[in-house]
C-alpha positions as protocol buffer text, in pm:
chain_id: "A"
residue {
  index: 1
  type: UNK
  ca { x: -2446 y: 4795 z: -3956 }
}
residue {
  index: 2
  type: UNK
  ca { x: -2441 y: 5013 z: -4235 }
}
residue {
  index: 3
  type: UNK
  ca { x: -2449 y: 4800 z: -4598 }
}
residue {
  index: 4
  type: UNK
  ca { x: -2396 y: 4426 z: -4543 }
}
residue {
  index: 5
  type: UNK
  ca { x: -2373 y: 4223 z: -4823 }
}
residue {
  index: 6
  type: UNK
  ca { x: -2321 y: 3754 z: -4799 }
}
residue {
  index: 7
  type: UNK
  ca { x: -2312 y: 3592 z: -5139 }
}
residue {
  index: 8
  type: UNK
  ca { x: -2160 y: 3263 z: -5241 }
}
residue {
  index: 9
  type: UNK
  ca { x: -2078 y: 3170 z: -5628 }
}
residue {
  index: 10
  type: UNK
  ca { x: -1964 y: 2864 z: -5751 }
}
residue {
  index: 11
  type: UNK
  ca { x: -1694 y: 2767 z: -6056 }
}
residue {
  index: 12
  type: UNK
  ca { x: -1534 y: 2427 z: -6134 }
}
residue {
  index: 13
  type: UNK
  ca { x: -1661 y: 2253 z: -5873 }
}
residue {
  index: 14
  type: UNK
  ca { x: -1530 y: 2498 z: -5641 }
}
residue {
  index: 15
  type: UNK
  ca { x: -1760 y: 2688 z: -5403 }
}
residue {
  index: 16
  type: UNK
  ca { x: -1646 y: 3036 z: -5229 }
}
residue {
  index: 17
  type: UNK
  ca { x: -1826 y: 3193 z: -4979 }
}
residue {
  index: 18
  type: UNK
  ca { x: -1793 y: 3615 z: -4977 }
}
residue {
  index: 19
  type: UNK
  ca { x: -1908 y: 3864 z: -4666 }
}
residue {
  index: 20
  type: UNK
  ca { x: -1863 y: 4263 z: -4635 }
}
residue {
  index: 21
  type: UNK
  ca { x: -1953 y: 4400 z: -4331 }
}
residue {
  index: 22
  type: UNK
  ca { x: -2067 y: 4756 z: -4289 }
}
residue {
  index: 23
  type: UNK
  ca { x: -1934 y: 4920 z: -4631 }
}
residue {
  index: 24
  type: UNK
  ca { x: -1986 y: 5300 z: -4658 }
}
residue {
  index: 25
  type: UNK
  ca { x: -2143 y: 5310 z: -5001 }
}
residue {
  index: 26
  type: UNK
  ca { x: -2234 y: 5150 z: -5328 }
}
residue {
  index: 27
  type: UNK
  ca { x: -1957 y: 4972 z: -5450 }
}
residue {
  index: 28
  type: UNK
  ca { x: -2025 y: 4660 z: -5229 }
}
residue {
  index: 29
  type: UNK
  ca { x: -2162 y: 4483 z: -5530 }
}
residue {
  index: 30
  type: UNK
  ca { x: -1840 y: 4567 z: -5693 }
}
residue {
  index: 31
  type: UNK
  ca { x: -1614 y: 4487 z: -5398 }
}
residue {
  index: 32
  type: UNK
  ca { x: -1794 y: 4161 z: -5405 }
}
residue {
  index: 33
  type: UNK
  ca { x: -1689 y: 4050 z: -5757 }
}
residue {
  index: 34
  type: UNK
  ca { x: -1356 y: 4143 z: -5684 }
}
residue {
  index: 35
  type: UNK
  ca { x: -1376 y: 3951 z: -5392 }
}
residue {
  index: 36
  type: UNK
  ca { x: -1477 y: 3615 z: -5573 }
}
residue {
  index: 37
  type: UNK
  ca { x: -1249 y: 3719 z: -5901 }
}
residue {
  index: 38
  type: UNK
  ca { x: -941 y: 3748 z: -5696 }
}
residue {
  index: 39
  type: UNK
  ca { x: -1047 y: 3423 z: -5519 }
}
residue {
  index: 40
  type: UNK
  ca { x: -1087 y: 3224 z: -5813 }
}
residue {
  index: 41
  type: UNK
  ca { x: -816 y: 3329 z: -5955 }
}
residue {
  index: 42
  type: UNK
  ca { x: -537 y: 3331 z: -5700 }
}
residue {
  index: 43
  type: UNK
  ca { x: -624 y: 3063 z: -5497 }
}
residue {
  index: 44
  type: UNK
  ca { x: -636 y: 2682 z: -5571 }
}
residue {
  index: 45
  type: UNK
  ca { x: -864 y: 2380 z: -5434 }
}
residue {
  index: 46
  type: UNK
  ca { x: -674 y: 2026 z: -5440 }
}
residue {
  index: 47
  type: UNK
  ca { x: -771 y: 1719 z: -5315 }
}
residue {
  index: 48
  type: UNK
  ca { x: -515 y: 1678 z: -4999 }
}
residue {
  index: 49
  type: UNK
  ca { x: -681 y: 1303 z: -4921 }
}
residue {
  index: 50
  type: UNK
  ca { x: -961 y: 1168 z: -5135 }
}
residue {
  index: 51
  type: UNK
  ca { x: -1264 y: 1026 z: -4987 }
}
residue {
  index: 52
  type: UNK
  ca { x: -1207 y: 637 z: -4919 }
}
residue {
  index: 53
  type: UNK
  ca { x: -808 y: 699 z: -4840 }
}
residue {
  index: 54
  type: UNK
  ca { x: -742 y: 489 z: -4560 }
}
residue {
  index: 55
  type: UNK
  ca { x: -564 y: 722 z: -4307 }
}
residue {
  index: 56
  type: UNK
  ca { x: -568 y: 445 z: -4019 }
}
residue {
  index: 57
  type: UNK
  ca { x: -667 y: 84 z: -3873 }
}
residue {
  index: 58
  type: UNK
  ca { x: -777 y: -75 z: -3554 }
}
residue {
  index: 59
  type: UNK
  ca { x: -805 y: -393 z: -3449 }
}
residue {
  index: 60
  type: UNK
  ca { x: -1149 y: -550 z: -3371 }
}
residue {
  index: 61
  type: UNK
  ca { x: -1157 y: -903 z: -3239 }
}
residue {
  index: 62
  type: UNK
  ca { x: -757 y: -946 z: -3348 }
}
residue {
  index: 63
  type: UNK
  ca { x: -875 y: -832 z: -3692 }
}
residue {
  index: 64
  type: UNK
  ca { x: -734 y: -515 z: -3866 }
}
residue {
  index: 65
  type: UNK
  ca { x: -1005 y: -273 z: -4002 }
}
residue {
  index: 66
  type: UNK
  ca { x: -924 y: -12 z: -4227 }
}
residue {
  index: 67
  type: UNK
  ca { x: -1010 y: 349 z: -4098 }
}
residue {
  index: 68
  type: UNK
  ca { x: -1176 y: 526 z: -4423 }
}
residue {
  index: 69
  type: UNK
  ca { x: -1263 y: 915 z: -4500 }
}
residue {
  index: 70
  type: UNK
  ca { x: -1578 y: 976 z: -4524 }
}
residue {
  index: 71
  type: UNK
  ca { x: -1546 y: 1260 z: -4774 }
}
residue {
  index: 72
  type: UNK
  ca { x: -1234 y: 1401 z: -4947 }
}
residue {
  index: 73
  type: UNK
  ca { x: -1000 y: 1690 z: -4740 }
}
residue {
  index: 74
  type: UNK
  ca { x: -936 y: 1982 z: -5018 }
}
residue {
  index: 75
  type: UNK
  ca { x: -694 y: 2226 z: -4948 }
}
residue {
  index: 76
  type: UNK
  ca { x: -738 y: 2567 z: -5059 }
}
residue {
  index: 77
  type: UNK
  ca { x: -389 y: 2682 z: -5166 }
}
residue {
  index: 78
  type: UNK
  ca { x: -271 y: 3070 z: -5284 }
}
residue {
  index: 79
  type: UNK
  ca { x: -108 y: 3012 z: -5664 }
}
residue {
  index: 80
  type: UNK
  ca { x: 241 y: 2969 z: -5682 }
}
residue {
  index: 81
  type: UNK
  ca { x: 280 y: 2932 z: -5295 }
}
residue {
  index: 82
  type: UNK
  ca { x: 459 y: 2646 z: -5133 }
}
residue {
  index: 83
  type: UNK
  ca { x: 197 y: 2361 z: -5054 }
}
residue {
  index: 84
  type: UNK
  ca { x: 97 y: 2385 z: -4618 }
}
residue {
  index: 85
  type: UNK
  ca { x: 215 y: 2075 z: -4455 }
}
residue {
  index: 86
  type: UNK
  ca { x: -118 y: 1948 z: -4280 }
}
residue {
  index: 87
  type: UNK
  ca { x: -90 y: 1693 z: -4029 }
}
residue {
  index: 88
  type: UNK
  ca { x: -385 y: 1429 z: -3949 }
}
residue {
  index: 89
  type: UNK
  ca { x: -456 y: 1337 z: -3572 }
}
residue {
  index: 90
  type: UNK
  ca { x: -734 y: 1022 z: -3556 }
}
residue {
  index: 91
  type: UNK
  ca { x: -930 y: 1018 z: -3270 }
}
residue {
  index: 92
  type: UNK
  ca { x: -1168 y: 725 z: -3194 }
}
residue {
  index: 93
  type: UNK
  ca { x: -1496 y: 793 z: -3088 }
}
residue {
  index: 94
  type: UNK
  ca { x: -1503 y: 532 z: -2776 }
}
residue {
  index: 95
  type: UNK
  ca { x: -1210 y: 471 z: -2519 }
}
residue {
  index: 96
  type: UNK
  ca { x: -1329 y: 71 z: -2468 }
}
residue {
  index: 97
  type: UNK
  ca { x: -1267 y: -174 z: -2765 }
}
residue {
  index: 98
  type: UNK
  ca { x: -1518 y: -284 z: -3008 }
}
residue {
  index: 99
  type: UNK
  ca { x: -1637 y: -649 z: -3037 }
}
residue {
  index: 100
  type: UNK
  ca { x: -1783 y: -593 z: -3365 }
}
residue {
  index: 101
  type: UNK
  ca { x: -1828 y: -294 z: -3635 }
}
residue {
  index: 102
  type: UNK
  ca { x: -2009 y: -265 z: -3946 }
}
residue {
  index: 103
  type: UNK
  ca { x: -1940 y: -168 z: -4291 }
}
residue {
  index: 104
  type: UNK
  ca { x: -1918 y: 185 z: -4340 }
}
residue {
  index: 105
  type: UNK
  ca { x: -2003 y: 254 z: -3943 }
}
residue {
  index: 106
  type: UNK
  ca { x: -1839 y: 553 z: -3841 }
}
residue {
  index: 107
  type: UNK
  ca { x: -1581 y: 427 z: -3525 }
}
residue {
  index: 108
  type: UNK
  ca { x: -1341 y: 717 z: -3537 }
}
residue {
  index: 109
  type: UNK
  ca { x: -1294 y: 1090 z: -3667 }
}
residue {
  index: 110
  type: UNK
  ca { x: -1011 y: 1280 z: -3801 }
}
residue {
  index: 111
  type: UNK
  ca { x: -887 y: 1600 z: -3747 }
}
residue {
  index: 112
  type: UNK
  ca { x: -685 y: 1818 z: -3998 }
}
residue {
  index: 113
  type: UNK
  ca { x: -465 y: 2037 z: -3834 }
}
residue {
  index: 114
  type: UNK
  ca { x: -225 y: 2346 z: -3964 }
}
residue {
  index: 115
  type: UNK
  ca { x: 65 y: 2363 z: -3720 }
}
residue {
  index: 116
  type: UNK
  ca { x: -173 y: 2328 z: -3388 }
}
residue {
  index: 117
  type: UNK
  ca { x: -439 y: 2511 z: -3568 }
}
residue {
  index: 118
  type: UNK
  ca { x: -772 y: 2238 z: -3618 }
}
residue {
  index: 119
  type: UNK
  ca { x: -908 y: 2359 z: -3952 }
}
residue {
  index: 120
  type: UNK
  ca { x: -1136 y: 2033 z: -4008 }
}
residue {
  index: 121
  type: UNK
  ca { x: -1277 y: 1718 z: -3867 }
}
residue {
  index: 122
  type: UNK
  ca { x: -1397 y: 1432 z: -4063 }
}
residue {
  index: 123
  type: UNK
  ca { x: -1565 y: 1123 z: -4013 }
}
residue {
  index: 124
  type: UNK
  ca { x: -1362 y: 808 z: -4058 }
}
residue {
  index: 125
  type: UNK
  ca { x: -1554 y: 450 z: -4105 }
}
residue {
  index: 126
  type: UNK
  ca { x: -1514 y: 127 z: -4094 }
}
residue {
  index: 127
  type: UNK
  ca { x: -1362 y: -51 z: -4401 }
}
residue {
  index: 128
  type: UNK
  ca { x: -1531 y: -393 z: -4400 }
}
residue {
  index: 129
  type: UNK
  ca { x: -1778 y: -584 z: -4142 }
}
residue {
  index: 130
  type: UNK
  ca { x: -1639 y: -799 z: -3791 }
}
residue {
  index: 131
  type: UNK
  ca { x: -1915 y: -979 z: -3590 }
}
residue {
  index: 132
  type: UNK
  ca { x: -1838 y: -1054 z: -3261 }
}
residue {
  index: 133
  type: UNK
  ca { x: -1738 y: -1378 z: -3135 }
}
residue {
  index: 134
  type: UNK
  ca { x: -1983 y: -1695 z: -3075 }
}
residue {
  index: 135
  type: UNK
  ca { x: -1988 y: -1999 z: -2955 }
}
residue {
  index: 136
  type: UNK
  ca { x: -1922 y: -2144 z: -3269 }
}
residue {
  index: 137
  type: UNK
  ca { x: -1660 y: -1942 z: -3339 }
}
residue {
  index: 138
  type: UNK
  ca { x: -1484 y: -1992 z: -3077 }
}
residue {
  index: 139
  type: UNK
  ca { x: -1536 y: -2371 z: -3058 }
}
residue {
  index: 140
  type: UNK
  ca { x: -1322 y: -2319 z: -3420 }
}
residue {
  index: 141
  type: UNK
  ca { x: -1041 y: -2210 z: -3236 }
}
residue {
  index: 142
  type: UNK
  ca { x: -791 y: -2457 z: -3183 }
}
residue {
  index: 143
  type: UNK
  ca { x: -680 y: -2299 z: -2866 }
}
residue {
  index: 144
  type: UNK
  ca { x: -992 y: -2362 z: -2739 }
}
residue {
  index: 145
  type: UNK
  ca { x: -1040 y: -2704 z: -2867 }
}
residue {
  index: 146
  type: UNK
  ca { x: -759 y: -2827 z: -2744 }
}
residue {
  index: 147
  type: UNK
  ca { x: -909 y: -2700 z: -2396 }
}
residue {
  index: 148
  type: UNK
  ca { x: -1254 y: -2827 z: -2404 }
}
residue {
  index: 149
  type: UNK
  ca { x: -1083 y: -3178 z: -2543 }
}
residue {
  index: 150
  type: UNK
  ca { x: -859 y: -3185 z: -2234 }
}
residue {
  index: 151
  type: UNK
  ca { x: -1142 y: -3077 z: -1988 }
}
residue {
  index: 152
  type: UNK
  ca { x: -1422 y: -3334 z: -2128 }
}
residue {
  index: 153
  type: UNK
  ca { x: -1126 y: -3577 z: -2095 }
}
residue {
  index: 154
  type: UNK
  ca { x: -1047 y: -3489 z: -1758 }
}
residue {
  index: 155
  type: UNK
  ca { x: -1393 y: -3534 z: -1674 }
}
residue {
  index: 156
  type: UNK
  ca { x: -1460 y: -3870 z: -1837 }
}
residue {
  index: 157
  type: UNK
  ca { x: -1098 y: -3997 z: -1635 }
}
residue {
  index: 158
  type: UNK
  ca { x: -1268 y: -3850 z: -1320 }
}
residue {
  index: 159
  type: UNK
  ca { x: -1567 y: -4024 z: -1358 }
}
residue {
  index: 160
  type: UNK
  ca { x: -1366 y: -4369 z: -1437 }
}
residue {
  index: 161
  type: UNK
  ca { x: -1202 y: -4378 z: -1114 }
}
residue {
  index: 162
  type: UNK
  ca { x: -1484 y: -4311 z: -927 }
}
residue {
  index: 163
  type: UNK
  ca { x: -1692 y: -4554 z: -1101 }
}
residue {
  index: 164
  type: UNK
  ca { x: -1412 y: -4803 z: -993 }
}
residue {
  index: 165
  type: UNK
  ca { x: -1366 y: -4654 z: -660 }
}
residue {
  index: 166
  type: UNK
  ca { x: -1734 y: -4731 z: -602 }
}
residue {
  index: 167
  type: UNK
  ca { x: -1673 y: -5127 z: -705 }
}
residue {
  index: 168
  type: UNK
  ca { x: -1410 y: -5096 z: -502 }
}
residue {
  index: 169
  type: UNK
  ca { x: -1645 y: -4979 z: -204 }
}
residue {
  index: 170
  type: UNK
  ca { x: -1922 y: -5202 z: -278 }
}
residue {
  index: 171
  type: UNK
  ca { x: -1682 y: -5517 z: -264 }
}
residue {
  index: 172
  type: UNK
  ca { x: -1578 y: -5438 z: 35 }
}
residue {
  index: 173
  type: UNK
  ca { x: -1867 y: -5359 z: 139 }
}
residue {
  index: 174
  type: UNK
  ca { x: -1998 y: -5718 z: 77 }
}
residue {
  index: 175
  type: UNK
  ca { x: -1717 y: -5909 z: 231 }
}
residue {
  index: 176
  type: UNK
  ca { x: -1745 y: -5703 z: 557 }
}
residue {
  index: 177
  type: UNK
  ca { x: -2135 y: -5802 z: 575 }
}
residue {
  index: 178
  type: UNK
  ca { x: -2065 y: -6150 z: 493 }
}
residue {
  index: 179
  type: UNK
  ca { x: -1782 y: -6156 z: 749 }
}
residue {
  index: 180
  type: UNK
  ca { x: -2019 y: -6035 z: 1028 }
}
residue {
  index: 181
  type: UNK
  ca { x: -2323 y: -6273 z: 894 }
}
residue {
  index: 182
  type: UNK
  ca { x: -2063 y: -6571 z: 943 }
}
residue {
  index: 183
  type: UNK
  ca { x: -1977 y: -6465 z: 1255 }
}
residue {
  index: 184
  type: UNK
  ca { x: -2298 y: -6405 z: 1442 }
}
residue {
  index: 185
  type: UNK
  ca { x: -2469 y: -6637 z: 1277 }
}
């Protein structure tokens, strides 16, 4: 492989990454700095979305929940270039919907793309907590109040008439037996 060389240097919170592959002689130290000079000089890192942008939302449980990067997406741009128009495709991380999600839980990813050309993926996560649904919750529904008031008063009306269907039966009841006591007696 002849002389291989992998160094990394850092500057302004920046942090390049240099590799030389089978040079022919000395100079790769030199080759090296004027990798990382010409680097650092001609090329620029911005902050393209900062870490806690919201980039999308979902619904969980009919309640919208901010989609949140993880970590900022820098763009490394050459000086005095026109800026690369990235696009951002959010994929979630399960096809069935969620019931409930945590704070901070990762539920979906993003992918930065250059023309159809994926150059990252980060995580996105949830903006805030939803529990899932309960009992109680959903007995403070008035949708489903209204229900359970209509079917407990269904049931009570059902239970009326036959309570006075039953009089009814046991009256007649009586009067049949004292019919046939009068007669054969």
């Amino acid at each position: 492989a002849q002389n291989c060389q992998v160094a990394s240097v850092s500057k302004d919170g920046r942090q390049l990454v240099g590799v030389i592959l089978k040079s022919p002689g000395s100079e790769i130290y030199t080759d090296m700095q004027k990798m990382f000079d010409y680097g650092l000089t001609q090329f620029n890192s911005t902050i393209f979305k900062p870490k806690g942008a919201v980039i999308a939302s979902i619904m969980v449980n009919n309640e919208p929940v901010d989609l949140i990067l993880d970590r900022p997406i820098y763009i490394a741009q050459k000086l005095n270039e026109p800026q690369t128009a990235l696009k951002l495709r959010v994929s979630p991380l399960s096809t069935s919907n969620l019931d409930s999600v945590k704070e901070g839980q990762v539920v979906a990813q993003v992918e930065v793309l250059d023309g159809e050309t994926r150059l990252n993926t980060v995580p996105l996560k949830s903006s805030r907590e939803v529990k899932p649904e309960t009992i109680a919750s959903l007995l403070g529904s008035s949708h489903l109040a209204w229900m359970i008031g209509s079917i407990i008063g269904g049931f009570a009306l059902i239970m009326i008439i036959k309570r006075n269907n039953a009089r009814d039966w046991n009256r007649q009841a009586r009067r049949l037996r004292r019919r046939n006591h009068r007669r054969y007696n």
